[in-house]
Every structure is written in C-alpha cells, then in structure tokens.
C-alpha positions in Angstrom: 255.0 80.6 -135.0 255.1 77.6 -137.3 257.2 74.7 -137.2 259.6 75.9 -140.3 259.6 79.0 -139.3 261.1 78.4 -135.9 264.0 75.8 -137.5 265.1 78.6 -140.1 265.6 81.0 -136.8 266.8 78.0 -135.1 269.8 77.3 -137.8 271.6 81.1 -137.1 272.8 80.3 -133.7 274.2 76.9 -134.9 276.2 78.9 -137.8 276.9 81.5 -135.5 278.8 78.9 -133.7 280.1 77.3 -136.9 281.7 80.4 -137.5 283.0 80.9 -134.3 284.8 77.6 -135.1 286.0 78.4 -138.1 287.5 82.0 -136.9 289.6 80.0 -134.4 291.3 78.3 -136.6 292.0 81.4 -139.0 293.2 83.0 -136.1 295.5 80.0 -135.2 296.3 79.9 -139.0 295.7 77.7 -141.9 297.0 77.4 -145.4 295.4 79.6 -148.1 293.7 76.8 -149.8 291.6 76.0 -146.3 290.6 79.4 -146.1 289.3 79.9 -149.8 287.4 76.7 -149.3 285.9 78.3 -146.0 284.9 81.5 -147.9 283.3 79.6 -150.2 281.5 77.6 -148.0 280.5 80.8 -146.1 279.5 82.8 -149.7 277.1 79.1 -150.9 275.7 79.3 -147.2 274.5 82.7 -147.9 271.2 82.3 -150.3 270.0 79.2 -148.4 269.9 80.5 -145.2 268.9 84.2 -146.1 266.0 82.8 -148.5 264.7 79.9 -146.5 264.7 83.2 -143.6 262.7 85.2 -145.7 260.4 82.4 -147.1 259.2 81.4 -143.3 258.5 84.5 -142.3 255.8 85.4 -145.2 255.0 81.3 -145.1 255.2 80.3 -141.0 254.8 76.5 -141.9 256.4 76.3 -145.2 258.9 73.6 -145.1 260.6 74.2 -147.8 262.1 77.4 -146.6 263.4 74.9 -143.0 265.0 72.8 -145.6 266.5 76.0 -147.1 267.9 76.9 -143.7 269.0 73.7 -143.1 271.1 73.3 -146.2 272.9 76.4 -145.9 273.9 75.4 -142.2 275.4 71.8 -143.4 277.5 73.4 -146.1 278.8 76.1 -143.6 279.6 73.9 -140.8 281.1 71.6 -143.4 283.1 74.6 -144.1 283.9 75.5 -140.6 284.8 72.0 -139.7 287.3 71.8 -142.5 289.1 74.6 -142.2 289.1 73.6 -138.2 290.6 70.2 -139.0 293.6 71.8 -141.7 294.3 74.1 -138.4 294.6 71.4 -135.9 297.3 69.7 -138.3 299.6 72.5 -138.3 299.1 72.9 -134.3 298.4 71.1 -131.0 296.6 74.0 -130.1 293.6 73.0 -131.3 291.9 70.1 -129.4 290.4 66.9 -131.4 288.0 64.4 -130.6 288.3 61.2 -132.3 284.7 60.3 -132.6 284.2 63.8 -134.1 286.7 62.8 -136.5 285.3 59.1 -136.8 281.4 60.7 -137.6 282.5 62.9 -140.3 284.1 60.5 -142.5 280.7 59.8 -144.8 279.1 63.2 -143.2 279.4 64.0 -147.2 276.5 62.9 -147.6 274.4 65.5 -145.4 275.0 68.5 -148.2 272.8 66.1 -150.4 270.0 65.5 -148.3 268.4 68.8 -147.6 268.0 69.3 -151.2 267.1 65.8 -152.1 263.8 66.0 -149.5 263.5 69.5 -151.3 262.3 67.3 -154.3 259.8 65.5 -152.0 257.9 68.4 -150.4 258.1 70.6 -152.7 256.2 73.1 -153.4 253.5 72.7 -150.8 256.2 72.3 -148.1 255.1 68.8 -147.3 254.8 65.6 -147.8 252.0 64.7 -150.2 251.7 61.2 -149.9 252.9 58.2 -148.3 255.4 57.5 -151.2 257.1 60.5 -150.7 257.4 60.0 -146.7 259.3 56.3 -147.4 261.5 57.6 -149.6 262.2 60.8 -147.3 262.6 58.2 -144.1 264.5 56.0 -146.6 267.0 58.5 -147.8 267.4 59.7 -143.9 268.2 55.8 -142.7 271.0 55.7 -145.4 272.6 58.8 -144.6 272.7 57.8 -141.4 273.8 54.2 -142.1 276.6 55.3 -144.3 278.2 57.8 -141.8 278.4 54.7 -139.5 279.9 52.4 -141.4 282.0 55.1 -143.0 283.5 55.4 -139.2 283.9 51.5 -138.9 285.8 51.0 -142.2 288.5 49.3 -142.2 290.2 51.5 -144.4 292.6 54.1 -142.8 291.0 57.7 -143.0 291.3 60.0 -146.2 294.3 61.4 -144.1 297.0 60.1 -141.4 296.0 63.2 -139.4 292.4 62.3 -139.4 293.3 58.1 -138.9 295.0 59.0 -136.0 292.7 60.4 -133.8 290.0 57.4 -135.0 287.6 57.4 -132.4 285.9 54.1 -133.1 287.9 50.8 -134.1 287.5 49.3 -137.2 284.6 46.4 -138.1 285.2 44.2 -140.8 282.4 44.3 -143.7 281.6 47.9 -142.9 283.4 49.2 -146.1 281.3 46.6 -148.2 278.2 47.8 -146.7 279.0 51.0 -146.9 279.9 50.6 -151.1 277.1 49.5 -151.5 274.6 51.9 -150.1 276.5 54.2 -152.5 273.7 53.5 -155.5 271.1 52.7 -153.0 271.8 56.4 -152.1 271.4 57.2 -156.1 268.8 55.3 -156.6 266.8 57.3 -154.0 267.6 60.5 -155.6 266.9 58.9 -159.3 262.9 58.1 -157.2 263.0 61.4 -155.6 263.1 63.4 -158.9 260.7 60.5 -160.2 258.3 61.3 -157.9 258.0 65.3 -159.1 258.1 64.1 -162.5 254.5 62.9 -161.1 253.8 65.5 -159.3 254.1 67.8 -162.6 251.7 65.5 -164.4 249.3 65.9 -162.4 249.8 69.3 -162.0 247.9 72.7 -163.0 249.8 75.2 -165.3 251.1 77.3 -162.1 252.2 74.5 -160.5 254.0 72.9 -163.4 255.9 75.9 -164.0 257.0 75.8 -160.3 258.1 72.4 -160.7 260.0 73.4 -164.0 262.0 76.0 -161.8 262.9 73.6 -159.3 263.8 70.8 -161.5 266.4 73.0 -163.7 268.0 73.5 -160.5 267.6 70.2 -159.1 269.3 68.5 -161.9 272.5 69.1 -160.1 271.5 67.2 -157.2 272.4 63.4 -159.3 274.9 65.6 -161.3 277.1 66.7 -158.8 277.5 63.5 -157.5 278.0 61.7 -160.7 281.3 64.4 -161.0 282.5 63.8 -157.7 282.4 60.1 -158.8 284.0 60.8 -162.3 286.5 62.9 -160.4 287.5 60.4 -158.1 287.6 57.6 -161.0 289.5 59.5 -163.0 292.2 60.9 -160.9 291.2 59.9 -157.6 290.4 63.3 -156.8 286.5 64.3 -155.6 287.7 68.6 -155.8 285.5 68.7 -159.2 282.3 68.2 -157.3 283.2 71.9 -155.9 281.9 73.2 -159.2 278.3 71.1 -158.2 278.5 71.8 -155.2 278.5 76.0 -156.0 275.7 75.2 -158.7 273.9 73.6 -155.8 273.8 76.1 -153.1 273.9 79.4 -155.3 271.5 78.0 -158.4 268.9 76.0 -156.6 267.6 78.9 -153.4 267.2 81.6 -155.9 264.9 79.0 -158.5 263.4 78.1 -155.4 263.1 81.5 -154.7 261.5 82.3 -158.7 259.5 79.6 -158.4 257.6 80.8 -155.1 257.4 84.5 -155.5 257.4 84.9 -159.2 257.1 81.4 -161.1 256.4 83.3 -164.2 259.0 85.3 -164.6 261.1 83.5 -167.5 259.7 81.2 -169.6 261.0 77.9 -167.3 260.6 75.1 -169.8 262.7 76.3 -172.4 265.3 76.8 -169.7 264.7 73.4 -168.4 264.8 71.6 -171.9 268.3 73.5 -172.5 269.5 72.7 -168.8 268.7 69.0 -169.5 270.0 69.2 -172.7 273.0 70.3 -171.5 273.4 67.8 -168.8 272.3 64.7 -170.4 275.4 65.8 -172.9 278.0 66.8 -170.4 276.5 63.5 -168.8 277.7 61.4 -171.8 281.2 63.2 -172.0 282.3 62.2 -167.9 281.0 58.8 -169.0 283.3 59.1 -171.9 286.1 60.1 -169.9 285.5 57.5 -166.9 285.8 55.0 -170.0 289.4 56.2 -171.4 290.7 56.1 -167.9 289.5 52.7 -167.4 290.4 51.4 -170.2 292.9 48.4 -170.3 296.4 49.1 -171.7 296.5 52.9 -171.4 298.0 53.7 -167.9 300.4 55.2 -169.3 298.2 58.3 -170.6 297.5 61.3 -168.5 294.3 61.2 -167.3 294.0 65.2 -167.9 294.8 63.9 -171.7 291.8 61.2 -171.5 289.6 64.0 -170.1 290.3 66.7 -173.0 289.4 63.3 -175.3 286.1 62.6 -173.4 285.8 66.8 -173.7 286.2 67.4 -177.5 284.2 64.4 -178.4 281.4 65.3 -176.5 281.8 68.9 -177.7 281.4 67.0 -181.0 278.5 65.1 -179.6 276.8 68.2 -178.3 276.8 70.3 -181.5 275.3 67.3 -183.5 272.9 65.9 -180.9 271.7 68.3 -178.7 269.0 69.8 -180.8 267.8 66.2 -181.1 267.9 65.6 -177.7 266.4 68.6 -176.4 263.8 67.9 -178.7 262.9 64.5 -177.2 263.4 65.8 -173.1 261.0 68.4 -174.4 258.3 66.4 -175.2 258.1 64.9 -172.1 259.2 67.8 -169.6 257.8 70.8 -172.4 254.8 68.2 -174.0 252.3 71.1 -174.0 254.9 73.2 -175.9 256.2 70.6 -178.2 252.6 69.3 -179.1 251.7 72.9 -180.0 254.4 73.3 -182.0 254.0 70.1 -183.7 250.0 70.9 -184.2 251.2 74.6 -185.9 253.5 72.4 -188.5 250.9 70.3 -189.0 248.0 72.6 -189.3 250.6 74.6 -191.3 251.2 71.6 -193.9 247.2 71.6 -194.3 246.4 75.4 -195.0 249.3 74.8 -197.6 248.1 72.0 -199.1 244.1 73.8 -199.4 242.8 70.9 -196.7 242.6 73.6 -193.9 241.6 77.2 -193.6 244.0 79.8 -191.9 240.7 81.2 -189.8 240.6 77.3 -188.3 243.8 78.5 -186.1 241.3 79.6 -183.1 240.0 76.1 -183.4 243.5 74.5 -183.0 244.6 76.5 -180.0 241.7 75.8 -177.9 242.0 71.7 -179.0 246.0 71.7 -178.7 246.2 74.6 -175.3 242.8 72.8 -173.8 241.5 75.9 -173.1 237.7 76.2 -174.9 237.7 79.7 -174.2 241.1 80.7 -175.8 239.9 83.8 -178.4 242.0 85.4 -181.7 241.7 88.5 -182.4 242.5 89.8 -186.1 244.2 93.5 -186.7 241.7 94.7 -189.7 242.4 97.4 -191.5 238.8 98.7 -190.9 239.2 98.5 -187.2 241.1 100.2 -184.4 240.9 97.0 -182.0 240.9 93.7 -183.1 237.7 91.5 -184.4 237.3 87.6 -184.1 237.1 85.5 -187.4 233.4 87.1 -188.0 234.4 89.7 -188.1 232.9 91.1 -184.6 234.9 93.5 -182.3 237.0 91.5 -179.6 237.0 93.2 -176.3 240.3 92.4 -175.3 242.8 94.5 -173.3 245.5 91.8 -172.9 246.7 88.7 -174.0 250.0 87.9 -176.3 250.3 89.8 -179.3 251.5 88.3 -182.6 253.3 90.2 -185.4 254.8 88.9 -188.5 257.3 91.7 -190.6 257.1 94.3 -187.5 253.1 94.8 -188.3 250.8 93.2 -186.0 248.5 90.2 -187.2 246.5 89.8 -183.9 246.1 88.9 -180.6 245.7 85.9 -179.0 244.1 86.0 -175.7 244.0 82.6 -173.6 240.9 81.9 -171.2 240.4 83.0 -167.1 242.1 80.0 -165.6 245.1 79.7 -163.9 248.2 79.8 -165.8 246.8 79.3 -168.9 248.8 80.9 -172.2 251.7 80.3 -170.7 252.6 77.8 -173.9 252.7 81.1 -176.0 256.1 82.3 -175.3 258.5 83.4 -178.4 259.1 79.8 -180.3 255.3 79.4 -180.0 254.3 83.0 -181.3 256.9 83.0 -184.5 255.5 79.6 -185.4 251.7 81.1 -185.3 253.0 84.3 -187.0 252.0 83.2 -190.9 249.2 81.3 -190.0 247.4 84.5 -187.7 248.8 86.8 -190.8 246.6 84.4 -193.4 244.0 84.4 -191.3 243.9 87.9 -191.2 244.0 88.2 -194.7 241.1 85.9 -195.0 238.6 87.3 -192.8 239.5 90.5 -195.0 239.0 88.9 -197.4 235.6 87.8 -196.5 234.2 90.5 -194.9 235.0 92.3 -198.2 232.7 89.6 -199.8 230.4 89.9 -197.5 229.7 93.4 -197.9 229.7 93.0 -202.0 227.1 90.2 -201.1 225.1 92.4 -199.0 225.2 95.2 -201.4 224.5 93.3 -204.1 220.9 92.4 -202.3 220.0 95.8 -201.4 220.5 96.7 -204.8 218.7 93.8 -205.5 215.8 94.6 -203.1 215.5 98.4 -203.9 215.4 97.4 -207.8 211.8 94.9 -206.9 210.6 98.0 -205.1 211.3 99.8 -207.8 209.8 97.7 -210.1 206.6 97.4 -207.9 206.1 101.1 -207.5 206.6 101.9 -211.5 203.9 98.6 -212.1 201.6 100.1 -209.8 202.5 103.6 -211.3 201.8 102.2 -215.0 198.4 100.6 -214.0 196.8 103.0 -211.6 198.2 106.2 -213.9 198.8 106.0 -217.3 197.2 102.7 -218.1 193.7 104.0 -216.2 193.9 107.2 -218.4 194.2 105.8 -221.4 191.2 103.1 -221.3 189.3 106.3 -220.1 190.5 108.2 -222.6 188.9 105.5 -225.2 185.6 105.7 -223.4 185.8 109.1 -223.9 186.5 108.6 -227.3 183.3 105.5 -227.8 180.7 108.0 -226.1 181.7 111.1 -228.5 181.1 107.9 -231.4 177.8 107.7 -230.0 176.7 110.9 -230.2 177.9 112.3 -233.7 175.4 113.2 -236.4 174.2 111.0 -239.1 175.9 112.3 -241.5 179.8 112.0 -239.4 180.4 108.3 -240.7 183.7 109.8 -241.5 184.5 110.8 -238.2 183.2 107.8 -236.7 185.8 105.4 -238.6 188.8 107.9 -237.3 187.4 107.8 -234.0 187.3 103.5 -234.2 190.8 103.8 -235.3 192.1 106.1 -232.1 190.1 104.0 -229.9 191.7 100.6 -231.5 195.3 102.5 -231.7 194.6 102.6 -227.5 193.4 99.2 -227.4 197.0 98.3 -228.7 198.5 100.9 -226.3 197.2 99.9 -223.3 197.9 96.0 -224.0 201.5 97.2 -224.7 201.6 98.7 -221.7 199.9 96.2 -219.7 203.0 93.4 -221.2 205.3 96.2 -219.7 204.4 96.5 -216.8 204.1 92.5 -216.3 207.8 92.4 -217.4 208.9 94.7 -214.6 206.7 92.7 -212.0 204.2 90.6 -213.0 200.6 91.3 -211.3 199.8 87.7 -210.6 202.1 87.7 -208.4 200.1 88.9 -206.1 198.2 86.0 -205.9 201.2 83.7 -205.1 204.4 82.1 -206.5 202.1 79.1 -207.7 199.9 81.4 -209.6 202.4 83.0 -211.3 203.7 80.4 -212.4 200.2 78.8 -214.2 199.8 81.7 -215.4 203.3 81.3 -217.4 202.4 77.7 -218.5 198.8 78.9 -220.2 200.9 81.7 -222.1 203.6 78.8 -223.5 203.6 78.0 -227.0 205.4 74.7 -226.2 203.2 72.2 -223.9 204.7 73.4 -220.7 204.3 70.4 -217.3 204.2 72.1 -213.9 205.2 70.1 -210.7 204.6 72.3 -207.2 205.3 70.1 -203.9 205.1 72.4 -201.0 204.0 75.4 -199.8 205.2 78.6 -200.8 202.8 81.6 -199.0 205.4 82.3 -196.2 208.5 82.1 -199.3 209.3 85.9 -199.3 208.0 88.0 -201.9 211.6 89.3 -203.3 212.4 85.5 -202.8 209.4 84.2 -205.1 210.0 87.5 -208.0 213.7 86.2 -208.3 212.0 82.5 -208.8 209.6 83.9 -211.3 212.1 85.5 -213.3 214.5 82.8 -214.0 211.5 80.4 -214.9 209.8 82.7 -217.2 213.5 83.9 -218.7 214.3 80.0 -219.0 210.6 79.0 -220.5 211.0 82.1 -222.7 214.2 81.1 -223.8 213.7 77.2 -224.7 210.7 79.0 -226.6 212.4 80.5 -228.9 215.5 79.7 -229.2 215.8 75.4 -228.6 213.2 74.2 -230.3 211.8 72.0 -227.7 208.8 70.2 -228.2 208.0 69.5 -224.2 209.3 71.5 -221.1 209.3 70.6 -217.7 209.3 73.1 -214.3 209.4 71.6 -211.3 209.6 73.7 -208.1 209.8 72.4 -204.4 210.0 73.9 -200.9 213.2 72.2 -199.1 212.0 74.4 -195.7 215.4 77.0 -195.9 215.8 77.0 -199.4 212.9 76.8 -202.7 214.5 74.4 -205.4 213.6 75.6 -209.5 214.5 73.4 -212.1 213.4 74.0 -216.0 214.5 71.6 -218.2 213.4 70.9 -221.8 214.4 68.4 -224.7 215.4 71.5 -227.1 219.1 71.0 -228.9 220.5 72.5 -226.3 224.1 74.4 -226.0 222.8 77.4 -224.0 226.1 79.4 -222.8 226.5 81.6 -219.8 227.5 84.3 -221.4 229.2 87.8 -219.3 226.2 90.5 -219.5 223.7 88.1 -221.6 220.4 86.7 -219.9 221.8 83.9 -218.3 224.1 86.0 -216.6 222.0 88.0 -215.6 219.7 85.7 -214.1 222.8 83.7 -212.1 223.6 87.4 -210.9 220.2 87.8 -209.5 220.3 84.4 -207.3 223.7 85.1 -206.5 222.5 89.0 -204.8 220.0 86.5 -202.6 222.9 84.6 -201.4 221.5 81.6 -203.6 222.9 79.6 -206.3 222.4 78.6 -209.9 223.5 76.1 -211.9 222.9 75.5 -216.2 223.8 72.2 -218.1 223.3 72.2 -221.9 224.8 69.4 -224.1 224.3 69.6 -227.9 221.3 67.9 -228.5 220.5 66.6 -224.9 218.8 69.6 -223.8 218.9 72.1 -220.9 218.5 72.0 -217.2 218.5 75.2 -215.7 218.3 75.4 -211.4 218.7 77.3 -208.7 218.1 77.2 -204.9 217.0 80.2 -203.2 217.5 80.7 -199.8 214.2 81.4 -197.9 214.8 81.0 -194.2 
C-alpha cells in the first residue's frame, strides 16, 4: 500500500470522530445558524475526501489524492469544532479545554494549506524540485508560527466565551508577529502558484492542460483570502470568505478530478482566461470597495452603500475591460491559442492583400502549432474523402473538421504526439473557416488547370504523332508512287516510234506536271513535320537558315540529342513560323536565332531589325505558336516596337 493511499484511509476515522463531536453538540442543541455552518462544512468535506479516496486507490502513491483527504478532514473538523464550541456556550454540559481553545485561534489558516501544497506537487503528486520543498516547509513553519502566536496575543479572543477559557497567557509582541506573517503567508501562496506557472512552461500539451484545470480552480486559493480580508476591512466581518471557502472545497476536487481522469474534456484555457478574467475584475471591485470604506471623511456611509459603489463600478469596469484583459492573461496562460489566432489575422491580412496564398495555411499551422506533421485536408468536389493541397487523397479518419456556411471545407488533422491539436477548439476553427474555404477553392481551382494543361499536351502529343504518321504516309505512299509513276512514264518516252514526237512532248509534260507534284508534296509533308528532323534539332534548324531569303545568323550552345523529340518539333515550329514571318512581312535585312540548352529548359530567341509591330492576335499564328509552348507547360514571350524590331522567345521545358 503506498504512502497516500494509507493517509486518505487514514483521514475517515479522524472525521468519523469529528462527527461524533459535532453530533453531541446537536444533540445538546445549538442555534440554527451553527448547524447550517456544520452542514456545510459536512457537504464541502464531501468531494475532497471521496475523490482524494478514489484517486489513491487507482494511484497508491499519488499525493495529491492524501492532500485531497486531508483537506476535506480540516474543513469538517473545523466544522465540528465550531458547532461544538456554539454548544458549549449555551451549556456547561459540554467540557472545554483552554489550550484547545488557545490553538484554534489562527487554526484558520489550516483550510489553506492543503490546497496551497496542492499547487506544489501537483500533478505528479510530488515534489519536483528543491524550490518547491522550501516553499512547502516554508508555508508549513508559518502556519504553525501563526497558530502560536495567534494563542499568545494579547488581544482578548474573537469571543468572551472563547477568552475565558484561554489556555495560555498572553506575550507581548505576539500580535505584531503574528500581523505580520499575514503577507508572508500571501506571499507564499503568490510563489506557490509562481512556481506552476513554471511548471506549465515547461510543460507538454497534456500536462499544460492539467495545469490549466487546476489553476482555474486554484485561483481561489489567494481569492478567498483576499475576501475574507475585504470582508473584515469593510465591515469587520470575515462571513464573505464562506462563499471562497464553498468555491474551494466543491470547485477545486472535481478540476482536480478533470484534470487526472479526463484533462481533455472541456477546452480548459478558455475556461481559465475567463476565470481569470473574471477574478482579476471582481479583484479590482473589493479593492474598490476596501478604498470607499477607508476613505477619510465618510464614516458616516454604510459600508453595504460603499460596497454596491465598488459593485456597479466594477460592473462598469468589467463590461468595458474584460475583453481586454482576458485578451492579455491569455497570452500568457492561452499563448499557443492567442499566437494562433494572431497568426490566422495576420496570414488572413496577407491572402487579402495578394502577398500570401490561401493553400500556405498548412504551412502556418505546422510553424504557429509546432507540429511539422500537422496535415489539411480539402473537401473537393471530385472526391469522397479529402485531398492535401496537390491534390492527393489524405488518408485521414480523424482530426477536427472545419466548415464554413454548414458545408465542410476540410479537415485538419494534427500529428501523433501527445496532446497535440488541442489549440483547435471553436475560436480557433471559425477563425481558419475562410482561409481552409479559399484554399479549397484554390486547389480546385488548380487542379482544374492542371488537367486543361495536361489535356492540352496530349492533344499536343497525339497531333506530332499524327503529323509523323501522315509525313511518313505522304513519302513512303503517295509521294513513292508518283516518282514511279514518272519513270513509268520516261521508259514508255523511250520506247515510242520515230514518228511519236507528238506523244513524246505530252508524255515530257505529264512527267514535268509530277515533277511539280511530287515537290508540292514533298513542301507538305515538311510543313506537317519536317524530315530533317530526324537528324536533330541543330539540323533542322541549318537547314531553315540555307532556305532564308534574308541572311539568317545561327548561335547553338549546348547539346540538344537527349531534348525530346515533341520538345525539339515545338522549337522548330516557332523558329521557322518566326523566320518565315520577319520574311515576309518586316522587311528585315538581318535575323538572328539563337538557341541554348539551360539543362531543364531549351531557350529560342529570333529576333530581327524588321519595322516591327507584330501583334499577338486570338486564332492568328502567333497565337498559335504561344498555344503550342503553353500545351508543353512552357512559355513564350514577343516584343515588337515600331521600328525597333522583334524578339520572339520561348523556354521549353525539357527535364
């Protein structure tokens, strides 16, 4: 059996005789207002001591459920002994012990001390470091210092019944002392929650969200006693810390309780920003109120008059300042949350502005959430599922959907580790909504282009095979039978009679009329794909040069026998089209093609010093040409200025 399991069995005797004490006095009888403060006692005993039961026995050495335990038997036998010490006034049938009475007068400060070592251990249910050990022996050594010199004051006792059964005399100096271990006492608890402010930074994602449970709850450790304080200040009267008090021992077991078994329940930094919000408000308004009460020259007032003051003016305060203020607490309780919502404005304010692409949001999450394997998931209309920005299927059964109008944009689905995606709760998701919805639209968008891309090369490709076949087709078929037909036609010249002159000069005129047909159909055939192509890209383009009319000046660098053949036809084309066209139509006296191998990409450039002022016309040669490049995934670019000439080039992709 561990250590914490055997104090939270440990603790149920001791409240069983706690209750035993208090039932005596009921039975000997007490005023109503005793026994409603022991029933509430008993009902704020109740969680601690059931939970930190229950905690043990599936964690044996867990202190944090021996601290539960422990905190649930101070509050009852606070309880108990109160109600025993309102019975004993009313009767002498009760027997009192004056250094009973003389220990109790600063035991107050016991109902804060379980919970304030809470902060300490937890949520390991130990102490981590040595910082956390002096501050736990620390806070124990003032507790105990304070009850002492709580008994030695020389004050009389909050009540006559109580200062006359003193059990220790008074010592002079012990009230100073004991004053003034009163913000030493704070100042521990301030350190305490300082220290798990530490603990959280250093923390991973589970265990800051354990952290966040216990700290919403823990927050009315200081708070409570800053209203018993402001209670007593104002009308020297500590009953408002009841209201802490309840907060304490009902709130704080079952987030202890959240934070253990099922820390991700609720989304606990949004419920801790607003907590804090809250408090650090409410905070201001008691200070408010301590202020009017102590204020010189007002006596007079009610002090229930001062407090619905403070009240309405931090009411005020509250609707104008909290969303500021919970704002600043969290960015430094919620940072992961705030900086992610800050990033989405930002990245927002870019995609707006044309600086940023919507498809970048993948990017952003992974930087912002530091998780590199963080995946979005886009709902395409083509697709069942979801695909990532390339449009590949995403193979993802969970992760935190996102929709935008009631339709679903996508999916965002955050890596393996521990914890992570828990940033993504509602806020998060509404501020991501547009941006995944753009982003959606987008790689639509460009998968639509892709495809027209792609089918715009297969057309492309299956047009040059095309062409190939029908060259082939027109030299090996019709153009073989025709020069054989005009053999044919010589050897029948060669054998006619003497006297068939006539039909001789018929037969030289269907043999020249097939001349001319066959070298028409030969200049065909080269225009749908020129034969010295097969001997290279380079040859090709020689060949074009010899055939200029204008003094053409050819500049190769590179090699170009690996460039593929659809590759080097599209090349060919827009050089002859552009020779061709400075030709006839410019008037250029020199012209200039250069052509270079870049290793992905082949660079043509024709230029001449024509007049210039060639257009790019829809469905003229140009056009047509840039429409060709484009199908290869390449680019083409024309500048013409009235009499400066033309440069016409385009890169070809080749890798």
């Amino acid at each position: 059996m561990g250590w914490a399991r055997a104090v939270s069995i440990a603790v149920f005797p001791l409240a069983a005789m706690s209750l035993a004490t208090g039932a005596w006095a009921l039975m000997v009888g007490v005023d109503p207002s005793a026994a409603g403060w022991l029933g509430l006692c008993i009902v704020m005993s109740l969680p601690s001591l059931i939970l930190g039961y229950l905690i043990t026995g599936r964690f044996p050495k867990q202190g944090v459920g021996a601290l539960l335990s422990s905190a649930g038997l101070v509050i009852l036998a606070v309880g108990c002994g109160d109600t025993y010490l309102a019975a004993a006034q009313e009767t002498d049938k009760l027997p009192v012990n004056g250094l009973w009475i003389s220990s109790i007068q600063g035991g107050w400060m016991f109902l804060y001390l379980p919970w304030a070592l809470m902060l300490l251990m937890f949520p390991t249910g130990r102490f981590e470091d040595k910082t956390a050990r002096r501050l736990a022996s620390g806070l124990g050594a003032v507790v105990v210092c304070f009850g002492v010199f709580a008994a030695l004051s020389t004050e009389p006792y909050g009540e006559a019944f109580q200062e006359m059964h003193r059990g220790l005399a008074p010592m002079p100096g012990a009230d100073l002392a004991a004053v003034g271990l009163l913000p030493v006492f704070l100042t521990l608890l301030a350190l305490s929650v300082a220290l798990l402010a530490k603990r959280f930074k250093h923390a991973d994602a589970v265990g800051r969200n354990q952290i966040r449970w216990l700290a919403v709850a823990g927050a009315s450790v200081p708070a409570t006693l800053l209203l018993c304080w402001a209670g007593y200040l104002v009308n020297r009267n500590e009953s408002i810390v009841v209201i802490g008090l309840a907060v304490m021992y009902l709130f704080i077991p079952a987030a202890i309780a959240v934070a253990i078994l099922r820390e991700d329940l609720f989304d606990a930094g949004r419920v801790l920003v607003s907590t804090l919000g809250i408090l650090a408000v409410l905070g201001a308004v008691v200070v408010l109120a301590v202020l009017l009460a102590l204020w010189p020259g007002i006596e007079s007032r009610s002090s229930m008059a001062l407090l619905v003051a403070g009240a309405a003016a931090g009411t005020l305060a509250l609707v104008a300042l909290r969303p500021r203020i919970q704002h600043l607490i969290g960015r430094v309780v919620y940072a992961e949350h705030e900086r992610l919502i800050d990033s989405l404005k930002e990245f927002e304010n870019k995609v707006f502005t044309n600086t940023a692409l919507p498809a970048d949001l993948e990017g952003i999450l992974r930087t912002v959430t530091s998780d590199p394997a963080l995946r979005i998931g886009y709902a395409l209309s083509s697709d069942d599922g979801f695909s990532d920005a390339q449009g590949r299927p995403l193979e993802a059964n969970t992760g935190i959907r996102v929709a935008l109008a009631g339709q679903v944009a996508g999916i965002v689905v955050p890596g393996p580790g521990p914890g992570l995606g828990r940033v993504f709760n509602s806020e998060t998701v509404r501020a991501m909504a547009l941006l995944l919805e753009m982003g959606r639209q987008q790689v639509e968008l460009s998968g639509a282009l892709a495809e027209v891309d792609a089918s715009r090369t297969r057309i492309l490709l299956a047009s040059h095979r095309e062409r190939k076949l029908l060259e082939r087709d027109l030299h090996d078929g019709a153009q073989q039978r025709l020069v054989a037909l005009g053999m044919n036609l010589r050897l029948m010249q060669r054998r006619l009679p003497p006297n068939g002159r006539g039909l001789a000069l018929q037969l030289d005129a269907a043999v020249a009329e097939l001349a001319t047909a066959v070298a028409e159909l030969r200049q065909i055939a080269h225009g749908i794909r020129p034969s010295a192509l097969d001997e290279g890209l380079e040859a090709a383009l020689r060949q074009l040069s010899g055939r200029s009319p204008t003094p053409m000046l050819l500049h190769i660098e590179g090699s170009f026998s690996r460039v593929p053949e659809i590759v080097g036809a599209t090349a060919y084309f827009v050089a002859s089209e552009s020779v061709q066209n400075a030709n006839k139509h410019s008037g250029a006296q020199h012209i200039t093609v250069r052509l270079g191998n870049e290793g992905k990409a082949i660079r043509l450039c024709v230029s001449d010093d024509g007049c210039g002022g060639a257009i790019r016309t829809p469905g003229g040669g140009l056009a047509g040409l840039a429409d060709r490049v484009g199908a290869l995934g390449g680019s083409m670019n024309v500048r013409s200025q009235d009499g400066r000439g033309t440069i016409i080039e385009a890169v070809l992709p080749c890798a």
